[in-house]
Biopython code that builds the backbone (N, CA, C, O; Angstrom):
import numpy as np
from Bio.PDB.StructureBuilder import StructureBuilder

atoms = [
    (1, "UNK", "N", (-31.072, 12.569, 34.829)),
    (1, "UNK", "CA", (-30.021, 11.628, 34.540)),
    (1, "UNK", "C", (-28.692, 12.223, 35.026)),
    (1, "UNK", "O", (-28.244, 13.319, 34.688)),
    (2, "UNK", "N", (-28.110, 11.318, 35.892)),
    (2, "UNK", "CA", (-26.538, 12.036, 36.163)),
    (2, "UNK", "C", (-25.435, 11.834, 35.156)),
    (2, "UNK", "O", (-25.480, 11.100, 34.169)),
    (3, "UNK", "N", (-24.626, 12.452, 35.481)),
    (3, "UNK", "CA", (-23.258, 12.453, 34.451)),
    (3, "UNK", "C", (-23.040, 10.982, 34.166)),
    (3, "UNK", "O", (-22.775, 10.541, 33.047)),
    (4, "UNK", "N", (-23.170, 10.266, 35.255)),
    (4, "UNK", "CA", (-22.302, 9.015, 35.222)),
    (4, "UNK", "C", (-23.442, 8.279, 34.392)),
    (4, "UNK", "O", (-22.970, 7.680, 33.426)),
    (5, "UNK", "N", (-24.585, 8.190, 34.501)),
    (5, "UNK", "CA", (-25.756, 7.530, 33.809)),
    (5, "UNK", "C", (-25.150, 8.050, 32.325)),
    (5, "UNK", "O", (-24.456, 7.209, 31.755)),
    (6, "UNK", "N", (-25.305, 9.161, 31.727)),
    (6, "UNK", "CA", (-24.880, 9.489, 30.767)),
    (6, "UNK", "C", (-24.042, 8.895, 30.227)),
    (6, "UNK", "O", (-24.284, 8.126, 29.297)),
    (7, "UNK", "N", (-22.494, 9.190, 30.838)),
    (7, "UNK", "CA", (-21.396, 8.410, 30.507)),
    (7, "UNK", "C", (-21.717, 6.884, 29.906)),
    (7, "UNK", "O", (-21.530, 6.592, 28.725)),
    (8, "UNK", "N", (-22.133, 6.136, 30.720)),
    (8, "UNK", "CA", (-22.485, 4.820, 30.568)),
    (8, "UNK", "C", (-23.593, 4.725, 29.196)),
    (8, "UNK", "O", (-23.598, 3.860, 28.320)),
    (9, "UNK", "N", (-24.174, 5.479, 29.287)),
    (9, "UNK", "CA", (-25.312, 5.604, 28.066)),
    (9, "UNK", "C", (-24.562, 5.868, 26.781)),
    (9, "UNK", "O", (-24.919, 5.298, 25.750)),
    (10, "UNK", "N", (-23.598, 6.656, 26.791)),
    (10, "UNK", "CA", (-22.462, 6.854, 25.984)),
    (10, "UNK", "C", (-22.109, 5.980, 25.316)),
    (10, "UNK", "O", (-22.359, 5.727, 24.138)),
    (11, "UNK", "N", (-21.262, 5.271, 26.341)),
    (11, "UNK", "CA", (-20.128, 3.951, 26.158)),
    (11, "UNK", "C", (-21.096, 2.859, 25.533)),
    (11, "UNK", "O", (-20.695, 2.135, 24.622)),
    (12, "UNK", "N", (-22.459, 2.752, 26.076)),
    (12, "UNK", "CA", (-23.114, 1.563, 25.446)),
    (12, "UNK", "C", (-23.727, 1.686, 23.877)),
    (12, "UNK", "O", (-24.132, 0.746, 23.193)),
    (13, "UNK", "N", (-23.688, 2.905, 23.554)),
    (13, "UNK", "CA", (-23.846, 2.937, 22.115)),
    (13, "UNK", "C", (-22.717, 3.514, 21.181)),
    (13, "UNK", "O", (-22.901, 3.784, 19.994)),
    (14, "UNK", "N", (-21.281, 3.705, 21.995)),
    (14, "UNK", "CA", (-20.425, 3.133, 21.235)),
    (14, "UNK", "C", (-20.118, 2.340, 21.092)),
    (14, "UNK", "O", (-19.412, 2.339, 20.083)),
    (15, "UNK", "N", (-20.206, 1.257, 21.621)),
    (15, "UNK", "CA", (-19.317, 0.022, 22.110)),
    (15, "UNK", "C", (-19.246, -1.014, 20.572)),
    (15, "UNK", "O", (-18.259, -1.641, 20.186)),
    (16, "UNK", "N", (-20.719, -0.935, 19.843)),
    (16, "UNK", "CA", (-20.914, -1.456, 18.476)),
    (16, "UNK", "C", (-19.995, -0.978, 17.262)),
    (16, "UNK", "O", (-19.679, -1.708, 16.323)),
    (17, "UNK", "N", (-19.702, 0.041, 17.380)),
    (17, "UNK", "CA", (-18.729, 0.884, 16.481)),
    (17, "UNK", "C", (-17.617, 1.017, 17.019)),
    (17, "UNK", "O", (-17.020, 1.596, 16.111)),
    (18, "UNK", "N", (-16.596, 0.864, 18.165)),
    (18, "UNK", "CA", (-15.725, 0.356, 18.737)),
    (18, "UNK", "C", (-15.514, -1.086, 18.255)),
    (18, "UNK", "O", (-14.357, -1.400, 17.977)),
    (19, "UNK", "N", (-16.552, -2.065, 18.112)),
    (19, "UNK", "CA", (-16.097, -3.236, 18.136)),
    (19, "UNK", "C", (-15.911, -3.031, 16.351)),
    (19, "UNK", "O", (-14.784, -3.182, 15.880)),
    (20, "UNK", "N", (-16.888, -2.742, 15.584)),
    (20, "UNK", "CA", (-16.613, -2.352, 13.875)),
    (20, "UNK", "C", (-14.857, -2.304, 13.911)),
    (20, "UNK", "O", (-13.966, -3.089, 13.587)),
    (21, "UNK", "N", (-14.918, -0.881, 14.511)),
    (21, "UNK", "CA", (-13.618, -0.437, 14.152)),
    (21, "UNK", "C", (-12.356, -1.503, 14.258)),
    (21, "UNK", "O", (-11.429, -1.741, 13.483)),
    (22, "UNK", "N", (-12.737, -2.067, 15.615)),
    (22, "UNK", "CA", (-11.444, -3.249, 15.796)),
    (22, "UNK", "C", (-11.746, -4.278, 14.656)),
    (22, "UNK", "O", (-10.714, -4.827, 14.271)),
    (23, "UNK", "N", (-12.713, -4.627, 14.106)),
    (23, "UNK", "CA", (-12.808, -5.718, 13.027)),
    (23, "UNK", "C", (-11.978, -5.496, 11.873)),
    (23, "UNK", "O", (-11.047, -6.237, 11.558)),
    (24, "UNK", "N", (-12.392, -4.282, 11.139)),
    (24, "UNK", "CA", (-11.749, -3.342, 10.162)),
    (24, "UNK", "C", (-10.302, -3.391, 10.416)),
    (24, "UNK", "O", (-9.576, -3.614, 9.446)),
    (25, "UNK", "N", (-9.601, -3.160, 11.955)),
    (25, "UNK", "CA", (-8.314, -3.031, 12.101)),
    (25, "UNK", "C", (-7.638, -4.896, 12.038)),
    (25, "UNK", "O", (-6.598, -5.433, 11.658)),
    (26, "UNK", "N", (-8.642, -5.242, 12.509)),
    (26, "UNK", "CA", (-7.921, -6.729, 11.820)),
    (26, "UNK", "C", (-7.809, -7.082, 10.437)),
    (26, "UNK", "O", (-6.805, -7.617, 9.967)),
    (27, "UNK", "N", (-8.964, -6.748, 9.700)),
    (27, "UNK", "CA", (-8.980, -7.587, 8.653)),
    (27, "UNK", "C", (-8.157, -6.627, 8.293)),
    (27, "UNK", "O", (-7.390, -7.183, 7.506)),
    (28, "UNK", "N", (-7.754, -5.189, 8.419)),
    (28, "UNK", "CA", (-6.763, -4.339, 7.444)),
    (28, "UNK", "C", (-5.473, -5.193, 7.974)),
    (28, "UNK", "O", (-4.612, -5.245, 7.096)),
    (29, "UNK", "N", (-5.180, -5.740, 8.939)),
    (29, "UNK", "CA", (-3.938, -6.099, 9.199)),
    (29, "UNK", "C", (-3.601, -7.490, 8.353)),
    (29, "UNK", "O", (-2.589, -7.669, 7.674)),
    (30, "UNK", "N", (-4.556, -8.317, 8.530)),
    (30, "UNK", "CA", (-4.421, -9.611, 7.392)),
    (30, "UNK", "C", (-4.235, -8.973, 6.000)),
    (30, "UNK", "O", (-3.200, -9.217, 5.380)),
    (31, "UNK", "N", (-4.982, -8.340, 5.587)),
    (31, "UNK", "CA", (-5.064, -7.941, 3.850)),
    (31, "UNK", "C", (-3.560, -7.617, 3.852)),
    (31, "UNK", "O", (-2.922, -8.218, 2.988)),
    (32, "UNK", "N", (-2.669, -6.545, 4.881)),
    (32, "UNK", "CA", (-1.679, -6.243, 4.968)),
    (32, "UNK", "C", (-0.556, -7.783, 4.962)),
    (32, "UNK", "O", (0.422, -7.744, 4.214)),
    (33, "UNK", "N", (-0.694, -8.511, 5.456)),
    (33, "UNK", "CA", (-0.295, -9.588, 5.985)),
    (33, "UNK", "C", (-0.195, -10.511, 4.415)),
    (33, "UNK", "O", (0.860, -10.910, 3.922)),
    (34, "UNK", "N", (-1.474, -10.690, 3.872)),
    (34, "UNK", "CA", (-1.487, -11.301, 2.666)),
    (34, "UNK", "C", (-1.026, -11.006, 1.825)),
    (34, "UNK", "O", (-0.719, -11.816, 0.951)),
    (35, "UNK", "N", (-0.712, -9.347, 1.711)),
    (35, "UNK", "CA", (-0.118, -8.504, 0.374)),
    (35, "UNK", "C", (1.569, -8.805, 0.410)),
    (35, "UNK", "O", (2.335, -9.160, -0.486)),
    (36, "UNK", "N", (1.795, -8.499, 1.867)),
    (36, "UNK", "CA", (3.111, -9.046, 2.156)),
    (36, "UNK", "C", (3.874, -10.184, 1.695)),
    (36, "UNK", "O", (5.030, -10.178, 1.273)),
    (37, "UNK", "N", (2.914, -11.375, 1.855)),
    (37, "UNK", "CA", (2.998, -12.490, 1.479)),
    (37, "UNK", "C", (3.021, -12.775, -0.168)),
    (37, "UNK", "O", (3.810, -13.511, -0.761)),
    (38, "UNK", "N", (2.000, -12.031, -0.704)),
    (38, "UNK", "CA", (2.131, -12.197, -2.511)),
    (38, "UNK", "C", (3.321, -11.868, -2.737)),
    (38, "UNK", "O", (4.121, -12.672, -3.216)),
    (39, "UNK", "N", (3.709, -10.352, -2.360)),
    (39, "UNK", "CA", (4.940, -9.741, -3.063)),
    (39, "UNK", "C", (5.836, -10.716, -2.796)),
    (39, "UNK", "O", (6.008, -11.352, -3.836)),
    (40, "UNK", "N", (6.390, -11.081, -2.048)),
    (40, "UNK", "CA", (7.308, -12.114, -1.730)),
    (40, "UNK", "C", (7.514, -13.534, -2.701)),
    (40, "UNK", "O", (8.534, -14.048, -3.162)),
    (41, "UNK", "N", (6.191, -13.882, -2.780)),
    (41, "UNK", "CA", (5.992, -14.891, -3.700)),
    (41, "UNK", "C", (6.058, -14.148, -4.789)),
    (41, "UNK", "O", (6.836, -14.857, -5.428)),
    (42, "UNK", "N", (5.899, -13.527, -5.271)),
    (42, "UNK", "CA", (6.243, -12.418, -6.546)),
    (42, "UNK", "C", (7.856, -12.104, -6.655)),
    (42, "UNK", "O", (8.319, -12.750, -7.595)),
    (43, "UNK", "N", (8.559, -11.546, -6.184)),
    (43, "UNK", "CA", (9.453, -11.720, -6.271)),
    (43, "UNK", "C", (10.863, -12.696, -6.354)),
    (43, "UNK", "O", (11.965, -12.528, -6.878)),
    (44, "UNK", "N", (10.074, -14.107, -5.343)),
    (44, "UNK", "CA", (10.929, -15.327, -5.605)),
    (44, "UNK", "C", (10.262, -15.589, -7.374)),
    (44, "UNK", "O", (11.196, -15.923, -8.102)),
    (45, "UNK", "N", (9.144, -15.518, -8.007)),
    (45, "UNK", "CA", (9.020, -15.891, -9.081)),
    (45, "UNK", "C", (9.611, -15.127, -10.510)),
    (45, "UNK", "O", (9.721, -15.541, -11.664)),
    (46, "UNK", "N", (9.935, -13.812, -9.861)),
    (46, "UNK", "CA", (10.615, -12.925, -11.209)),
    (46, "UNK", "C", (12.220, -13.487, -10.595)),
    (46, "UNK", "O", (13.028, -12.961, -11.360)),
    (47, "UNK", "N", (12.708, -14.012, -9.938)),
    (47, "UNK", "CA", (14.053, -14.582, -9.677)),
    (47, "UNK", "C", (14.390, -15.810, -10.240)),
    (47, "UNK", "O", (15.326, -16.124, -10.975)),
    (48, "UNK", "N", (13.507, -16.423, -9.793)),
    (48, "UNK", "CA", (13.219, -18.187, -10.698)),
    (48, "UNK", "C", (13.196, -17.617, -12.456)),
    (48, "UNK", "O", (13.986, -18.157, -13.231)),
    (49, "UNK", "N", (12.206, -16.468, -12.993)),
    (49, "UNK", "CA", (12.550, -16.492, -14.054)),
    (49, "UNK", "C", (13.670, -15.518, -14.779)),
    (49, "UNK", "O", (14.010, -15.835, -15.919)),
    (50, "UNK", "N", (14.166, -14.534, -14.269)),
    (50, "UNK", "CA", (15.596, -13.868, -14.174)),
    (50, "UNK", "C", (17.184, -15.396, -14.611)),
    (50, "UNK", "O", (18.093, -15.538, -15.428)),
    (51, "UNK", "N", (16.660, -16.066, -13.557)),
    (51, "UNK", "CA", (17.391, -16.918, -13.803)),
    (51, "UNK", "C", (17.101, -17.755, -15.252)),
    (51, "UNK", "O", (17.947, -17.884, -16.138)),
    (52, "UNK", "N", (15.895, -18.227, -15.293)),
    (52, "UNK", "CA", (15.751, -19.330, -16.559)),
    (52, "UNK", "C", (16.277, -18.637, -17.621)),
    (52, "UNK", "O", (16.925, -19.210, -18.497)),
    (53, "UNK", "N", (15.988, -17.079, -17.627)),
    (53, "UNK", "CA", (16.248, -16.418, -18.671)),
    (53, "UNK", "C", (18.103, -16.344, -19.006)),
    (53, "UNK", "O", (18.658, -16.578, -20.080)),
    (54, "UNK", "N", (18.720, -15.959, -17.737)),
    (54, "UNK", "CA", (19.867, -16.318, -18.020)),
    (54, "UNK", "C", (20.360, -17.534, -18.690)),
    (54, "UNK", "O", (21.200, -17.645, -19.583)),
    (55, "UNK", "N", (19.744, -18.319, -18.144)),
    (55, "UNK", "CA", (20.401, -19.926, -18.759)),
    (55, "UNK", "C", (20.489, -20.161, -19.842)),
    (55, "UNK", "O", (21.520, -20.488, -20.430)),
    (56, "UNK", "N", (19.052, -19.988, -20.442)),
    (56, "UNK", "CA", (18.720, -20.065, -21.617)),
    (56, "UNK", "C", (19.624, -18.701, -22.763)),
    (56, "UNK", "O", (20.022, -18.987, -23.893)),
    (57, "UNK", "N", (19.751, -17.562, -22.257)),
    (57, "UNK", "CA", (20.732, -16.902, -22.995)),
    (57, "UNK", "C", (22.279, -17.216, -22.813)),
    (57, "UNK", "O", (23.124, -16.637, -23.496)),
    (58, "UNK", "N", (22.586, -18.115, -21.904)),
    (58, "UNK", "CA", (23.895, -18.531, -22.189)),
    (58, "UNK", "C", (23.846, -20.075, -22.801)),
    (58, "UNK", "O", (24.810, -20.487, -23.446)),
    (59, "UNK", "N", (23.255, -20.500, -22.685)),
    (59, "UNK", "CA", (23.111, -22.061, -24.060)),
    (59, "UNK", "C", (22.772, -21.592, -25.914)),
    (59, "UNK", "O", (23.100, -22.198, -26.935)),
    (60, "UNK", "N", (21.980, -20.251, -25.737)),
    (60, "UNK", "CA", (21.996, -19.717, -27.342)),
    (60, "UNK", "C", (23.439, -19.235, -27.006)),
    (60, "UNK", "O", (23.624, -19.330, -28.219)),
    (61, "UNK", "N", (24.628, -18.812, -26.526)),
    (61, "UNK", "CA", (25.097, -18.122, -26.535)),
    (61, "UNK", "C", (26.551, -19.501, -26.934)),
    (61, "UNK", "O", (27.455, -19.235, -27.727)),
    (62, "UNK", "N", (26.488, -20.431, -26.436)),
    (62, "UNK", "CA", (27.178, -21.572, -26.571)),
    (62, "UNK", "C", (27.022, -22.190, -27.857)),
    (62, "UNK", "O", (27.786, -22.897, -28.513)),
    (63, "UNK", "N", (26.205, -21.891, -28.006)),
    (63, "UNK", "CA", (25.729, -22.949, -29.876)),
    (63, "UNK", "C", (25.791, -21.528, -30.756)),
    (63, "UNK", "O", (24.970, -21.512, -31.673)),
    (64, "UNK", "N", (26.385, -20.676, -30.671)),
    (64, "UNK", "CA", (26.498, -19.367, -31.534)),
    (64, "UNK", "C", (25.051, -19.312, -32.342)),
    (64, "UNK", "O", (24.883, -19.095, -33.542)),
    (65, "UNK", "N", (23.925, -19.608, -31.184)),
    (65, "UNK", "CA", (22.444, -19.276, -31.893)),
    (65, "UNK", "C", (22.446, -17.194, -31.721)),
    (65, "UNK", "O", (22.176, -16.248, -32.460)),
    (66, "UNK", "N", (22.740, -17.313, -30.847)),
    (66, "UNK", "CA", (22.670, -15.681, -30.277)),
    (66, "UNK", "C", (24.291, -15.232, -29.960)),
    (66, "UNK", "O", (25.092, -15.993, -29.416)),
    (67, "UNK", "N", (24.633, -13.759, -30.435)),
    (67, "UNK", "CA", (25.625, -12.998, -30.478)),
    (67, "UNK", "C", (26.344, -13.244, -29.110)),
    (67, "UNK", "O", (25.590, -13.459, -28.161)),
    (68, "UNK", "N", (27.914, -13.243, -28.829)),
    (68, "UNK", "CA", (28.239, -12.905, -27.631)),
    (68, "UNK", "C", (28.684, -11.348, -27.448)),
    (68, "UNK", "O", (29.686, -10.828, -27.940)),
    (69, "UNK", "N", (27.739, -10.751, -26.656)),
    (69, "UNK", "CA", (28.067, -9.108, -26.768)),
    (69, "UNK", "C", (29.479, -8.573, -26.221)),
    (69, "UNK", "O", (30.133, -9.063, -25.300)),
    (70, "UNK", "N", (29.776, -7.509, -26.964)),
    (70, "UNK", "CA", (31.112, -7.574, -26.833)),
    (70, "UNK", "C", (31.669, -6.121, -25.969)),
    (70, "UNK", "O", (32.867, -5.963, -25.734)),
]
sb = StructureBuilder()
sb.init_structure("model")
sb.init_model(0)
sb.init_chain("A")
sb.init_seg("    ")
for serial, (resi, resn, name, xyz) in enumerate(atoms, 1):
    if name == "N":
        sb.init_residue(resn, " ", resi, " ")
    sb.init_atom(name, np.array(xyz, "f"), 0.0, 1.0, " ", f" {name:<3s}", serial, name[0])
structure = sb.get_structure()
């Protein structure tokens, strides 16, 4: 068998685990992609409630239900 036969004999039984690996590097890039995406939606939702929470402590704060800190 020559080098180059070899070589080729090589490449053809990596080529299955080459292609693995690129699968793995996609789906790690989506999972990456999706996590991205939660936090985001995670964070607009602790803002939405940051806010309600404000509101609601300045309407107790208007009807002297709750202290105005001083």
């Amino acid at each position: 068998m020559t080098d180059n036969e070899m070589l080729d004999a090589m490449r053809d039984l990596l080529k299955p685990i080459n292609n693995k690996l690129e699968d793995l590097d996609l789906k790690m890039e989506s999972m990456r992609l999706e996590n991205k995406m939660e936090h985001r939606k995670l964070r607009k939702d602790i803002e939405y409630l940051n806010d309600e929470v404000e509101t609601i402590v300045e309407v107790l704060k208007a009807k002297n239900i709750l202290p105005i800190a001083k």
